[in-house]
N, C-alpha and C positions, 0 to 999 in steps of 0.2 A: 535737479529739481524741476527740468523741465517737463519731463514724465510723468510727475503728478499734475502741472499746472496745466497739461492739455487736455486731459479728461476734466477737472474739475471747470474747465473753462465749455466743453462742450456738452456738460453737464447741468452747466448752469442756463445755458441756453434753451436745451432740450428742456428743461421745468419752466422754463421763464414764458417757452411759448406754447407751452403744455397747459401754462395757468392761465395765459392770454385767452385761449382758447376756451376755458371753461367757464372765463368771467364774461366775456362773450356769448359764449351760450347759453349764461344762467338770463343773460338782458334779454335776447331775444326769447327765452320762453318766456319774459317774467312780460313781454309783450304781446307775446301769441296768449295768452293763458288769460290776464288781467287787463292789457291796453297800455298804449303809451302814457296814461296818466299817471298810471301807477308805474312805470319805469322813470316817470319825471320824479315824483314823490321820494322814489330809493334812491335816486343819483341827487335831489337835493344837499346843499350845503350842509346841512341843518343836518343831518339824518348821519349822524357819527358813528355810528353803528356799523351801518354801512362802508363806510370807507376806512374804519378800524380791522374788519374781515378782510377788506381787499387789500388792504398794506399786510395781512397776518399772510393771507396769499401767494402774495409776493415775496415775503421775505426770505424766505429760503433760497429760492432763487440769482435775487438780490445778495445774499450771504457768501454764498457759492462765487457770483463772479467777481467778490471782494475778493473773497479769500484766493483764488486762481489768482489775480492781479498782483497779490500780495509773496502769493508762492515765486512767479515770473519775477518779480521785481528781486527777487535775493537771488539769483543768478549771476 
């Protein structure tokens, strides 16, 4: 099982900081583009919307290195 759980594990990485990167890059246009008010606005508490996309973002990622952990673990 170990075979599977090292791809699935460098796998999960590979999207985790793939997504990192693109949630980073949406902030800093959404700063170049609109201003820091409006980056305050979208990262408010309040603004569920917003942080419902970036957990949808992340999830796979997050899923991935469950599942690797889960594969490792029955070894």
């Amino acid at each position: 099982m170990k075979i599977i759980a090292k791809p699935l594990h460098v796998l999960a990485i590979a999207y985790l900081t793939a997504a990192g990167l693109f949630i980073v890059a949406s902030y800093a246009a959404v700063v170049w583009s609109e201003g820091w008010w409006k980056l305050t606005e979208l990262l408010s508490p309040f603004n569920v919307i917003n942080w419902a996309v970036t957990v949808a973002t992340l999830a796979p990622g997050i899923a991935l290195q469950i599942a690797s952990e889960r594969v490792a673990a029955r070894i």
